[in-house]
MARNU-749556 format. One record per residue (C-alpha): residue number from 1; residue in three letters; x, y, z. Coordinates in pm, 1 decimal. Each point is the difference from the previous one (the first is absolute). Layout:
N
R   k   r       px       py       pz
R NUM ALA        X        Y        Z
...
***
This chain:
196
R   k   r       px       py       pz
R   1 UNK  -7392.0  -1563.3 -18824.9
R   2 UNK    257.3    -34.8    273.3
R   3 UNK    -49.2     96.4    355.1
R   4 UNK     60.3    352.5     68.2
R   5 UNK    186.0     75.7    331.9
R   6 UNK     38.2    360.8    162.7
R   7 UNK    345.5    -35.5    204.4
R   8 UNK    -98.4    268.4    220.4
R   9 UNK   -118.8     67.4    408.6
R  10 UNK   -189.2    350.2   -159.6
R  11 UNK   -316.8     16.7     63.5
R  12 UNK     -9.2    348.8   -224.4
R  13 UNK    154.2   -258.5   -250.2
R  14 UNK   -261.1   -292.3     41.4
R  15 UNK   -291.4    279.0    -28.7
R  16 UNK    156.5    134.5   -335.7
R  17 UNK     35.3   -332.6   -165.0
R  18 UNK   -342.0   -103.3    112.6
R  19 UNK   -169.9    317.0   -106.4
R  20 UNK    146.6    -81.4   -362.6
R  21 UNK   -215.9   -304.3      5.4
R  22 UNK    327.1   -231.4    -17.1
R  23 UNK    -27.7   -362.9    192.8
R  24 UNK    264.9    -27.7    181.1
R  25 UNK    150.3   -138.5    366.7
R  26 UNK    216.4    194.4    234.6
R  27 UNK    325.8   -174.7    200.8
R  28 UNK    274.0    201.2    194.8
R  29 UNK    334.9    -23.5   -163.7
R  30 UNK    266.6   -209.9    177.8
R  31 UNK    262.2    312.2    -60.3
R  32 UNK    245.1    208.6    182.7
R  33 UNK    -43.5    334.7    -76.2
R  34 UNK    274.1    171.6    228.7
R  35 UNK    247.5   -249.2   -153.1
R  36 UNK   -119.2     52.9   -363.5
R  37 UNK     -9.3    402.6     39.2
R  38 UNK    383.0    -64.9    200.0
R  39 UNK    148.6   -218.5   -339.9
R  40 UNK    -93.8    344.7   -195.5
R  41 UNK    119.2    301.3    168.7
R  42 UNK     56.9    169.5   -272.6
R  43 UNK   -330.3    -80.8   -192.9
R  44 UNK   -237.4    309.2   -100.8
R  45 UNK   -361.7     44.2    126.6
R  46 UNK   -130.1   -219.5   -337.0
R  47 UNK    223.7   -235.3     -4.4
R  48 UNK     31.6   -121.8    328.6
R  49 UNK   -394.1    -19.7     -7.1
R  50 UNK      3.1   -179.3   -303.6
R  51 UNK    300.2   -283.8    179.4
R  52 UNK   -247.8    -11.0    297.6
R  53 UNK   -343.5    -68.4   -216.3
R  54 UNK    228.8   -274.7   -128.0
R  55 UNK    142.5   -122.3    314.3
R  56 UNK   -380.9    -76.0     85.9
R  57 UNK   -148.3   -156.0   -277.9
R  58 UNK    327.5   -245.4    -39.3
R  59 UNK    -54.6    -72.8    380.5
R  60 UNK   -368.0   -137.5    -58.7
R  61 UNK     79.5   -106.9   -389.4
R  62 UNK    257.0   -270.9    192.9
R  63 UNK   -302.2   -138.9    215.5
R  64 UNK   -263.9     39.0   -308.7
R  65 UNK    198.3    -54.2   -308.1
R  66 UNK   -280.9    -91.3   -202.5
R  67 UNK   -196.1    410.0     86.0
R  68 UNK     41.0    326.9   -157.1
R  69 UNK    146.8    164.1    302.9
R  70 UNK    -56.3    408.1     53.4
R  71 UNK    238.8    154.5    205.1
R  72 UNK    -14.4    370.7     48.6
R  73 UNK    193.9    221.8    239.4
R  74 UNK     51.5    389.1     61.0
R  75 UNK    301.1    252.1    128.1
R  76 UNK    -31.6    379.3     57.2
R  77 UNK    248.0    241.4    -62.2
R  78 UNK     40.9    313.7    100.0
R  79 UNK    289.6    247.7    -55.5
R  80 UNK    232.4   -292.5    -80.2
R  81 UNK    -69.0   -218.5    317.8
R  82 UNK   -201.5   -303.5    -16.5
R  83 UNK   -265.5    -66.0    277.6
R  84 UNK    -92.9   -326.2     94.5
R  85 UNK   -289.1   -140.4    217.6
R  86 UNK     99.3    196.0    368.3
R  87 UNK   -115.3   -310.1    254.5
R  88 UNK   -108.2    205.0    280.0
R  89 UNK   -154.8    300.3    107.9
R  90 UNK    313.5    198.4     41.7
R  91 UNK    174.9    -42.0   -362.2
R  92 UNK   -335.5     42.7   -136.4
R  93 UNK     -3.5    361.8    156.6
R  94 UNK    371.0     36.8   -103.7
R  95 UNK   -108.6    -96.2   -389.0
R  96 UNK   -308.4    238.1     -3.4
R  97 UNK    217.1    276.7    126.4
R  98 UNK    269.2    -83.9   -243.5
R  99 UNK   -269.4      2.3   -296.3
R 100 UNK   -226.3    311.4    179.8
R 101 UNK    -61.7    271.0   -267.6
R 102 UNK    207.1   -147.6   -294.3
R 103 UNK    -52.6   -258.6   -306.9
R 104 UNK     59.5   -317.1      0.0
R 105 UNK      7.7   -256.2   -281.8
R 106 UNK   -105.1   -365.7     18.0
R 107 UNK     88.9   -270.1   -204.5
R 108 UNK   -257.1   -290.5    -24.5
R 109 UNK    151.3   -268.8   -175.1
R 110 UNK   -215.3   -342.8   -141.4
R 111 UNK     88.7   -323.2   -131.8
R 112 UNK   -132.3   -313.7   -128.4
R 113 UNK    206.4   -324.1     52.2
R 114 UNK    -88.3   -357.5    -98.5
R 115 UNK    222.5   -322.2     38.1
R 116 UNK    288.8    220.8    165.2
R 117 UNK     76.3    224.8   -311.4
R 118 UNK   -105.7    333.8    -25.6
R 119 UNK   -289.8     48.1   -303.7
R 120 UNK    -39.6    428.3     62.5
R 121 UNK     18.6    265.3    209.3
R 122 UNK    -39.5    349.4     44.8
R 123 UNK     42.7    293.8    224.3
R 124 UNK   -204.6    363.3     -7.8
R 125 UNK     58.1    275.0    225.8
R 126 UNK   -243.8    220.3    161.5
R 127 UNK     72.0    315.5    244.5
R 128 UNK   -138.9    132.1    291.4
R 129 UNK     48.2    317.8    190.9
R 130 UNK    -30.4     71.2    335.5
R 131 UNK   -159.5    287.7    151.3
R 132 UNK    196.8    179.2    311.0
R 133 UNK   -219.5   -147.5    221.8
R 134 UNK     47.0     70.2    414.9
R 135 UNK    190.3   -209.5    299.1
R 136 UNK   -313.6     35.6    130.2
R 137 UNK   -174.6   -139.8   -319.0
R 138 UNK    244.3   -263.3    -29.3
R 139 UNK    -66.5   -169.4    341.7
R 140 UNK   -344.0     30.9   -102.5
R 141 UNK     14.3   -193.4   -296.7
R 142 UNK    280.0   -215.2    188.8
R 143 UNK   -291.2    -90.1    252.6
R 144 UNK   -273.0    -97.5   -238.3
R 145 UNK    217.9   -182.2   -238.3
R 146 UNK     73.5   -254.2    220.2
R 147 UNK    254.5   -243.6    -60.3
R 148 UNK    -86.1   -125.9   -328.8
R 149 UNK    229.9    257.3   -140.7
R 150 UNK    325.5   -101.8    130.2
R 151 UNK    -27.7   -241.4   -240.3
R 152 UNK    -31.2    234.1   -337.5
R 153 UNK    261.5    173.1   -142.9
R 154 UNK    -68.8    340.8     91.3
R 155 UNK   -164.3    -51.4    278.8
R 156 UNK   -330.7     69.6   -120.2
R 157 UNK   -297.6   -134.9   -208.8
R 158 UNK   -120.6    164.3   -296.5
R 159 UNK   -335.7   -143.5     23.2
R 160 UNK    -36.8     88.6    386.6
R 161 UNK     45.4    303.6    189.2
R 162 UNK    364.9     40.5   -106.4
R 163 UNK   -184.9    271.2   -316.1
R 164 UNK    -43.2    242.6    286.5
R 165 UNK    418.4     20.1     -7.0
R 166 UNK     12.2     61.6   -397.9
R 167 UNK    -23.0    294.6   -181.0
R 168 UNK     -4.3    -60.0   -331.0
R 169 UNK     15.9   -388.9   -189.1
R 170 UNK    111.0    -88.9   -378.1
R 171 UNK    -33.4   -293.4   -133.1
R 172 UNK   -225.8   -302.0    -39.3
R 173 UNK   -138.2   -127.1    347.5
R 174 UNK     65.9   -336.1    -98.4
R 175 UNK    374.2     81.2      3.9
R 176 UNK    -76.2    173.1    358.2
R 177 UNK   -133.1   -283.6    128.9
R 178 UNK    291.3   -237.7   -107.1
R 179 UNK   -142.2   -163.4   -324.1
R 180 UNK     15.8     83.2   -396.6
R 181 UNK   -291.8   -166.4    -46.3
R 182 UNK    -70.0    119.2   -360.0
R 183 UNK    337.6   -108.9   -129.7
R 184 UNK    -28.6   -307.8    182.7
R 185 UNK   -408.1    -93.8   -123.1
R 186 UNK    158.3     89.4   -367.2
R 187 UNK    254.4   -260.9     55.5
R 188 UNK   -226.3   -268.5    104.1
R 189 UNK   -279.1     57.6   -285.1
R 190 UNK    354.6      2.0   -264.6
R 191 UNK    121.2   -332.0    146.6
R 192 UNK   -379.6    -99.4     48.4
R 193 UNK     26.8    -59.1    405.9
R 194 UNK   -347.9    167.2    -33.9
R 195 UNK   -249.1     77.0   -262.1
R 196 UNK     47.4    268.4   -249.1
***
């Protein structure tokens, strides 16, 4: 069986893929983002996270040609605007605002690469809703998040305090948390990557 490599800095990611009882290692992609996301402008919510699961895997598939790399990556839309991680404390506030009290969609997009050429990929959707939570509430939760979150599209985790924002969610939590995994574990039993 060939080495199995998750392209991927998430640890929401690593937990998923570990809970499924797949043996794997974990490496940070060697990938721009900002300049990937800039070469599409005009990409839609799935596609463009479907082009940056790519970007990833091909990144590490160059340095471990011999793997099965898994890249996965995520956007969020909302009312026809795509949100990307905010950085700091401020845009995060801006995004919440921006996403306070309405539905958003996100697109969580996986792949599996091996020798440089693409061998499947996928990308399901899942929505949340947010509830029309307070300013008040929203330094709060701004507070206790810490900085962690500047770093998630969003601005919040799913699995952390970031549920005390959300109304209502749809979808699988797998696809919340940035990774199809039951597409993906069907894949690797098909191609036998793991047991079936």
């Amino acid at each position: 069986m060939s080495m199995i490599i998750l392209a991927s800095r998430s640890k929401a990611r690593h937990d998923l893929l570990a809970r499924a009882g797949v043996s794997f290692t974990a490496t940070s992609p060697d990938f721009d983002e900002d300049a990937a996301r800039q070469a599409l402008p005009h990409a839609d919510a799935p596609t463009l996270a479907a082009r940056l699961a790519e970007g990833k895997a091909l990144s590490v598939s160059a340095r471990h040609p011999e793997a099965l790399v898994i890249g996965a990556d995520q956007t969020l839309s909302c009312d026809g605007h795509l949100h990307h991680q905010p950085g700091n404390r401020a845009a995060a506030r801006t995004q919440l605002l921006a996403l306070r009290g309405k539905t958003h969609v996100l697109s969580s997009a996986v792949c599996c690469i091996r020798g440089g050429h693409l061998l499947w990929s996928t990308v399901e959707e899942a929505r949340i809703t947010f509830r029309m939570f307070s300013d008040n509430a929203l330094e709060s939760y701004l507070d206790e998040a810490g900085a962690d979150i500047f770093f998630s599209v969003g601005a919040y985790h799913y699995e952390g305090i970031g549920l005390r924002l959300m109304e209502r969610a749809e979808g699988s939590d797998h696809v919340i948390l940035g990774l199809p995994v039951l597409p993906l574990l069907a894949f690797l039993r098909a191609r036998g990557f793991i047991a079936s």
